[in-house]
N, C-alpha and C positions, 0 to 999 in steps of 0.2 A: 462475317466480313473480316474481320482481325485474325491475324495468326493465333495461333495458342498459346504464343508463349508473352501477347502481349495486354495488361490487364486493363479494363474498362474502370476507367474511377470517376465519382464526382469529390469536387472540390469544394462547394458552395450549398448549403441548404438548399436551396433555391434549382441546383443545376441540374437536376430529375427533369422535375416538372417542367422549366421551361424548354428541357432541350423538346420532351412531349409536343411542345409546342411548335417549337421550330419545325418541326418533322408533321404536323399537321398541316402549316401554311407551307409548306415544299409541296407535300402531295396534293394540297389544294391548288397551289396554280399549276402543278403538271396538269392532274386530272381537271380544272377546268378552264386551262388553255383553248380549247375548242369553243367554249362561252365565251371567253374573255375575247379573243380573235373576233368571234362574230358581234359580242356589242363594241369593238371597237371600229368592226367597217359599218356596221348599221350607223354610227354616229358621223363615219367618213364619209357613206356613199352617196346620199341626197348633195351633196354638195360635187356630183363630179358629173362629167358626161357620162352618157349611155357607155360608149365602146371602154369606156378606161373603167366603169363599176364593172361589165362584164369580164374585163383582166382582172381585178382583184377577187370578182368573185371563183376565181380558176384557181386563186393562190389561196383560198381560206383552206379548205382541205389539205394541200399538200404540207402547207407552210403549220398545220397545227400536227399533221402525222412526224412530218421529219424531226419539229422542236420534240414530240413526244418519245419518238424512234433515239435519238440522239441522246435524251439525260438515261431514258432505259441503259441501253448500249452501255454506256458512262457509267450504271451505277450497279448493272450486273458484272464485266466483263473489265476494264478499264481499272474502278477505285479498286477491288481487291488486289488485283494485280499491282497495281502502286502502291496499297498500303501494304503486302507481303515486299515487296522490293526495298522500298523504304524505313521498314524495321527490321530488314535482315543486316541491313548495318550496323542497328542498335546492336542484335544479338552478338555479332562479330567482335564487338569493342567489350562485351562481357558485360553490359548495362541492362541492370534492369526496365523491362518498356513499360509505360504506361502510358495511357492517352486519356484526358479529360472529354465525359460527355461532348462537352459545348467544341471541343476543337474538332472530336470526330465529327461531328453531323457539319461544322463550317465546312471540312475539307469533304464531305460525300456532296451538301449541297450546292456547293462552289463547281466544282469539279460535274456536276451533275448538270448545272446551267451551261458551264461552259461545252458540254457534248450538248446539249438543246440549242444552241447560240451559234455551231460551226456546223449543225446536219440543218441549216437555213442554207449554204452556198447553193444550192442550186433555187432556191427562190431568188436572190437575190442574182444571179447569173441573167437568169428569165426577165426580171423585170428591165436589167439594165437591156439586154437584148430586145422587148418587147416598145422599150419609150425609144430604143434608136440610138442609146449611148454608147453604142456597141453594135457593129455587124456580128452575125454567126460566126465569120472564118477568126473572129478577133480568136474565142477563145483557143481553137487549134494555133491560131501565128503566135500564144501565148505560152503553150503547154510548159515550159520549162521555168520561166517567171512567175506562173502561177503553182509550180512546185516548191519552188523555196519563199513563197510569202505564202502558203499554206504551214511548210513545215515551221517558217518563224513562227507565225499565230499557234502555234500547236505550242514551239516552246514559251512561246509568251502565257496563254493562256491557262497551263499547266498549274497546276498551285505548287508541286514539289521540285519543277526544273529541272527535272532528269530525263536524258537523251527516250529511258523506254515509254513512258508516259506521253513524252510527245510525238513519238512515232505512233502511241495506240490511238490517239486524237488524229494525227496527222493523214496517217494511213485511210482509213473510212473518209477523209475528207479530199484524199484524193481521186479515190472510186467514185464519190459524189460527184467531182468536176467532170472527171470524164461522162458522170451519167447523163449529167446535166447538160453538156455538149453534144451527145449524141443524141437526143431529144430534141435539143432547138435546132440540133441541125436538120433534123427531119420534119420537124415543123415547119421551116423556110423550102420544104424541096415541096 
């Protein structure tokens, strides 16, 4: 994932092992987001009507594929691309790069939630459409408002705040809205 001209160091006895760690409990709640989703509606569901448990049981699957599709996405395609972007600067200015363990794996798992956290908008589209907080035609009378509070979120969410990194977040979450529109829109016809 690092270019090659920039070198992997730890700083700390300690900072092997635990990053070992950190990258254990990353890929544990990726891979068991799908558990975790289902004992969290199994705890919600006895407590709701029949028609509103069968909506949420509609969003367990999609809402654990998209969080999963999302840090994926994020952390094949996305962090390389910004960490090459991001230390081509260094190179430029003639500095030698290095990057500590614990800062690489914050900035892949940071950056890696944050793609699990924004390939949710069309669950959350769905829901608001589904309790009536929103008609269908909202999200088409909206298309241009929900282009620059996508691209904000892209720049907010971004851990380095560069224009490419939030267009690679932003982008995919644009495709999402419109997927997501054209679904509920066919679900209401």
């Amino acid at each position: 994932m690092l270019p090659g001209h920039v070198r992997l160091i730890v700083t700390s006895p300690s900072q092997a092992i635990l990053a070992q760690f950190q990258v254990s409990i990353f890929l544990g709640v990726i891979l068991g987001m799908p558990v975790i989703v289902h004992q969290i509606s199994a705890f919600v569901l006895p407590g709701l009507y029949h028609h509103e448990r069968r909506s949420i049981r509609q969003l367990l699957v999609p809402s654990a594929i998209l969080f999963v599709a999302g840090a994926v996405f994020v952390y094949q395609w996305v962090t390389p691309i910004a960490i090459d972007f991001l230390y081509a600067y260094a190179s430029v200015l003639g500095a030698e790069t290095f990057i500590s363990v614990n800062e690489l794996i914050q900035f892949v798992v940071l950056f890696a939630l944050a793609g699990g956290v924004s390939f949710q908008l069309p669950v959350v589209m769905w829901v608001m459409t589904k309790v009536g907080i929103v008609d269908s035609g909202f999200w088409r009378r909206n298309l241009s408002y929900a282009v620059v509070a996508i691209v904000i979120f892209g720049a907010v969410i971004t851990p380095d705040h560069s224009g490419i990194t939030m267009w690679l977040i932003s982008a995919p979450m644009i495709v999402l809205y419109l997927g997501a529109y054209l679904l509920i829109r066919r679900q209401k016809d």
